[in-house]
PAZAPA-4460 file (N, C-alpha, C; in steps of 0.05 Angstrom, whole numbers, plus 32768, in hexadecimal, padded with zeros to 4 digits):
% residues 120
    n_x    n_y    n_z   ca_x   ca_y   ca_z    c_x    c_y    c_z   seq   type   mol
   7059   7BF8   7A92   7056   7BDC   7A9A   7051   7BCB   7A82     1      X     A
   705D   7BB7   7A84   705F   7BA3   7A69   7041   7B96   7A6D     2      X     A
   7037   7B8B   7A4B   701E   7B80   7A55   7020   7B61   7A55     3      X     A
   7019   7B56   7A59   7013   7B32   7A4B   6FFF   7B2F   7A3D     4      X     A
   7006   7B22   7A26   6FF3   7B15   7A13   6FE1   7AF6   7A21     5      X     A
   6FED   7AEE   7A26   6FEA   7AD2   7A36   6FEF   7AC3   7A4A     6      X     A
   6FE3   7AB7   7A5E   6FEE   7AAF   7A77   7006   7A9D   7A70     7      X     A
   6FF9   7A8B   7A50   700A   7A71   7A4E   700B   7A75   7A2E     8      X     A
   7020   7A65   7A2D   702D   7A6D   7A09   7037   7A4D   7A02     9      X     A
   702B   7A42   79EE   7031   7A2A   79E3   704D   7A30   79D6    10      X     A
   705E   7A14   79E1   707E   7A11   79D4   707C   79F6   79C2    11      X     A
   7088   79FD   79AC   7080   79E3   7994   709A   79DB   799B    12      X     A
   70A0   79BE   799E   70B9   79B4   79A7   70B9   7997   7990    13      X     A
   70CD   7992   7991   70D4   7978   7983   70D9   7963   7995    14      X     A
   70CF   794D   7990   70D5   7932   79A2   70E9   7924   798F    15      X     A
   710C   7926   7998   7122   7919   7994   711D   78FF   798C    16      X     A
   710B   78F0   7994   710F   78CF   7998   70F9   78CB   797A    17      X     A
   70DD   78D1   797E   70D2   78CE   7964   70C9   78E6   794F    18      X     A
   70E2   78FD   7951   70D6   790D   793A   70BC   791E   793B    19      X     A
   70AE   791D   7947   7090   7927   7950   7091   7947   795E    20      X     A
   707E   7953   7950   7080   796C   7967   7070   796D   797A    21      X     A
   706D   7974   798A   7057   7979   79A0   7057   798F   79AA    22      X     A
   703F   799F   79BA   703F   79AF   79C4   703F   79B2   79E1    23      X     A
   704C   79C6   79F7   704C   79C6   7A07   703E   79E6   7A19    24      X     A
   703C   79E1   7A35   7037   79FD   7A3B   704C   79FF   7A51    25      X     A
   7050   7A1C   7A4D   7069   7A21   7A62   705E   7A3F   7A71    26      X     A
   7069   7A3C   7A8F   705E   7A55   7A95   7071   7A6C   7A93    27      X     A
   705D   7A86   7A8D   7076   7A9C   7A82   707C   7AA2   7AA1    28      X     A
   708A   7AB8   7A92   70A0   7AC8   7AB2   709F   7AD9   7AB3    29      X     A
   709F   7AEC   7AC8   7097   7B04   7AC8   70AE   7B12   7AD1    30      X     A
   70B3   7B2C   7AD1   70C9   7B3D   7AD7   70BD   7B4B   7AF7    31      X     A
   70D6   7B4A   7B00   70CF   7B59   7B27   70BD   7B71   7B1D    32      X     A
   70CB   7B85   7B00   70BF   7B95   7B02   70A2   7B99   7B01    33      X     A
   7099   7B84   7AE5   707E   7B75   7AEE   706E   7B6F   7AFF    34      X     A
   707A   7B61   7B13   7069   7B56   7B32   706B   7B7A   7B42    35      X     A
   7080   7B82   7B44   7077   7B96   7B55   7065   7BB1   7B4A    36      X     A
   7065   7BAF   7B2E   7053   7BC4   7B21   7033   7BBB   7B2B    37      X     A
   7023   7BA0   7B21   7011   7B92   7B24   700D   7B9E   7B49    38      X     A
   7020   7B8B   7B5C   7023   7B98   7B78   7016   7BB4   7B80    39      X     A
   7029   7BCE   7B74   701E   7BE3   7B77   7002   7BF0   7B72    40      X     A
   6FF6   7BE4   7B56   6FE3   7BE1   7B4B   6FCC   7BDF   7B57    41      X     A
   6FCB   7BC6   7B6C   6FB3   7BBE   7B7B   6FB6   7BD1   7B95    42      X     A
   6FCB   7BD1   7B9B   6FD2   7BE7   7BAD   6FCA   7C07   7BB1    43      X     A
   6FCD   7C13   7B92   6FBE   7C27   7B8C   6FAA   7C26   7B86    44      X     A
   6F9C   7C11   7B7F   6F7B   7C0B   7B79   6F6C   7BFA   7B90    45      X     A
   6F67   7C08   7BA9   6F66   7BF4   7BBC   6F47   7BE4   7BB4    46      X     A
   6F37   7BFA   7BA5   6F15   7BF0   7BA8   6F19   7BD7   7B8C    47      X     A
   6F26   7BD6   7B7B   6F25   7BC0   7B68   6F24   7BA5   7B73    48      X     A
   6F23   7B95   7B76   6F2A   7B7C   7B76   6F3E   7B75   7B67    49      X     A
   6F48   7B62   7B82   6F60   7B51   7B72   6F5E   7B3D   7B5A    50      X     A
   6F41   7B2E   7B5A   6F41   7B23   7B36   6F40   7B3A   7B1B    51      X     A
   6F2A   7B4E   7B2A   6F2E   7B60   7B09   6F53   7B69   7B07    52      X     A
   6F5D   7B78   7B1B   6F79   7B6E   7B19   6F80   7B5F   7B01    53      X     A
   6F89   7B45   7B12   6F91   7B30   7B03   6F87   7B31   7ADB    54      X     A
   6F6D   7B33   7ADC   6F5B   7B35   7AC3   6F6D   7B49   7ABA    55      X     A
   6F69   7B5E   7AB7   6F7D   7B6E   7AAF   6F98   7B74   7AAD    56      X     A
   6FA9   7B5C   7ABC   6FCA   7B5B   7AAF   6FC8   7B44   7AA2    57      X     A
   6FAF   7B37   7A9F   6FB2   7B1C   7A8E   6FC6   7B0A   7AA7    58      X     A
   6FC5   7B04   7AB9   6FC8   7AF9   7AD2   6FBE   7AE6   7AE2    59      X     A
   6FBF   7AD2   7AEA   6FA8   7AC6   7AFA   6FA4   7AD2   7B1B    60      X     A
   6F90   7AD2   7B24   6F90   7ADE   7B3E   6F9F   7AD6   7B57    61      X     A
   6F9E   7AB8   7B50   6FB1   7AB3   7B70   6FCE   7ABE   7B6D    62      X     A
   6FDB   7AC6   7B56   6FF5   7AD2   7B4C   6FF1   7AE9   7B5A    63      X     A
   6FE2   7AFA   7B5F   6FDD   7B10   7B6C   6FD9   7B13   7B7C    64      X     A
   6FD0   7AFA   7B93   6FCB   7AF7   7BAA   6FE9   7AED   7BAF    65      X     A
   6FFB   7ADD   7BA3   7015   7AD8   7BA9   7026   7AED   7BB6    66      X     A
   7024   7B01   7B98   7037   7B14   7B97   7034   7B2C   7BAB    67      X     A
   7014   7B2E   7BB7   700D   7B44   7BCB   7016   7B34   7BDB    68      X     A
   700D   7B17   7BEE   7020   7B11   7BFD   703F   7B10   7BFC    69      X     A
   704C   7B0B   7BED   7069   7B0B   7BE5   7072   7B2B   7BF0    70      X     A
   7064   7B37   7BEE   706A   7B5F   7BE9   7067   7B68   7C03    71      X     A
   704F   7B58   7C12   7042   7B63   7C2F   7058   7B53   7C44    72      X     A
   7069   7B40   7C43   7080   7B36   7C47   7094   7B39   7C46    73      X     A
   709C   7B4E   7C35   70B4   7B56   7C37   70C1   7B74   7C24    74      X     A
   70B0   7B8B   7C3B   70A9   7B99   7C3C   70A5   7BA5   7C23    75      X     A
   7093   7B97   7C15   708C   7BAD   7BF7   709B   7B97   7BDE    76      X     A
   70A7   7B90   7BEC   70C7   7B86   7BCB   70C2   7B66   7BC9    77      X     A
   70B8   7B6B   7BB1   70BB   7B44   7BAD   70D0   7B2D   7BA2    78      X     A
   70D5   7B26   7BAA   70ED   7B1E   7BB9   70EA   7B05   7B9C    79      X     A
   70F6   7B03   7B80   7102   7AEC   7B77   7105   7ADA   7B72    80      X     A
   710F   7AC3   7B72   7124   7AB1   7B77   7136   7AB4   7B57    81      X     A
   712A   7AAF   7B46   7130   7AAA   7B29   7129   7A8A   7B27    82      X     A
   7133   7A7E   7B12   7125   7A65   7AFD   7130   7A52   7B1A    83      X     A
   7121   7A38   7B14   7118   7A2D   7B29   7116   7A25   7B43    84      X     A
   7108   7A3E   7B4D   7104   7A40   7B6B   7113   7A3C   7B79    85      X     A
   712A   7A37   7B78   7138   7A2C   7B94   713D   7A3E   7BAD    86      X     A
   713D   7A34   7BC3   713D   7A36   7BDC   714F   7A4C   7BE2    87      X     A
   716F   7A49   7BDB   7188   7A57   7BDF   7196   7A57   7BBE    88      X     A
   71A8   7A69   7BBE   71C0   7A6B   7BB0   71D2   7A46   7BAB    89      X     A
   71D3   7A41   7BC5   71E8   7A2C   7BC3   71D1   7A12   7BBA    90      X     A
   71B6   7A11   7BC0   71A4   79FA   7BB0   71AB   79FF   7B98    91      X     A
   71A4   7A18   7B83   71A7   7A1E   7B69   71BF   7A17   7B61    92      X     A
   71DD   7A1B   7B71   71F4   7A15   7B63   71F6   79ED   7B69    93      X     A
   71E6   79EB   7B82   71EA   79C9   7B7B   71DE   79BC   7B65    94      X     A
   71C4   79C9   7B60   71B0   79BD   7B4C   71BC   79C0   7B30    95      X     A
   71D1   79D7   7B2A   71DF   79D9   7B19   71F5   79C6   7B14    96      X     A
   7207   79C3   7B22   721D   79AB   7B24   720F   798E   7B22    97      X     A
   71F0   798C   7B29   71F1   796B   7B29   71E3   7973   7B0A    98      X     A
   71DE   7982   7B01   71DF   797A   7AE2   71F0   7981   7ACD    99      X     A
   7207   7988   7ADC   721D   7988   7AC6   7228   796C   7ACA   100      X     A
   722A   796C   7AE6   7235   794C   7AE6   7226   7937   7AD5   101      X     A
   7207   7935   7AD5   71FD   791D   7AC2   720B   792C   7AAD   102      X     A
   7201   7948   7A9B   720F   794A   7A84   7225   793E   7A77   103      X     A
   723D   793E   7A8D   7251   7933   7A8F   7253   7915   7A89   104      X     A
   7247   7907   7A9B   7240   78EA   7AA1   722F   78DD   7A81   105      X     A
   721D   78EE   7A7B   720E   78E7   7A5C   722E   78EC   7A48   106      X     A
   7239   78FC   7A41   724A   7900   7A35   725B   78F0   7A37   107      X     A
   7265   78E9   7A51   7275   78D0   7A4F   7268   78AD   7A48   108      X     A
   7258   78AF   7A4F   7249   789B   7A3E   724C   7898   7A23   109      X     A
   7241   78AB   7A16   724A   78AC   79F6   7263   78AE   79EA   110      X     A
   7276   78B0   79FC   7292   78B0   79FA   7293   7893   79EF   111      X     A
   7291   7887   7A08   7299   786E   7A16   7283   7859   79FB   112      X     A
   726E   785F   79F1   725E   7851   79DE   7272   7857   79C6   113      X     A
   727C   786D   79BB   7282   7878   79A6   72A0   7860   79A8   114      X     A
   72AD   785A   79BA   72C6   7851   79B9   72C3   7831   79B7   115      X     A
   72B3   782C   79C3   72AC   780F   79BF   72A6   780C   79A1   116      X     A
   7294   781A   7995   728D   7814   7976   72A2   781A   7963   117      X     A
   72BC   782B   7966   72CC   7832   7960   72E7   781F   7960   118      X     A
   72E4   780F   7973   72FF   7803   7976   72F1   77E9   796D   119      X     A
   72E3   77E2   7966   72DD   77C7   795D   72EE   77C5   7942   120      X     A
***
């Protein structure tokens, strides 16, 4: 079982507009095989408690309370989604298309700026 160093991991990012870095926090991700190892874990350790748990994958507890409900729902297997939550398959492929379309839409903007300054 993999361990974690940290619940949360600072990302040094650059701000485009004034040059500046700043820091951010982002939450990590865990692998199915992860959640269901942790799962089994409390499962085979019935007398532990679920915070020392947690304490010990470097975890927060309600994550554990998630993922045992998530597991006691559907029979044992925790069920997914991948990067941002969506509901269905076809939410994730819409949420995908309406940002290629802005992509699109920004790109043509800069087109459309680039040609104006160009044809003068």
């Amino acid at each position: 079982m993999e361990e974690l160093a940290s619940i949360w991991y600072n990302v040094i990012s650059l701000n485009q507009k004034t040059g500046k870095r700043y820091m951010t926090m982002t939450k990590p991700t865990f692998t199915d095989e992860f959640k269901q190892g942790v799962v089994q874990y409390v499962l085979d350790h019935p007398n532990e408690s679920k915070v020392a748990v947690a304490k010990k994958f470097g975890i927060a507890d309600s994550t554990v309370h998630k993922w045992l409900k998530d597991a006691n729902n559907n029979d044992g297997i925790i069920n997914s989604r991948g990067s941002g939550n969506y509901s269905s398959d076809e939410a994730k492929e819409i949420a995908r298309l309406k940002k290629e379309l802005k992509d699109t839409q920004d790109a043509l903007e800069v087109l459309k700026k680039a040609i104006g300054i160009l044809g003068k």
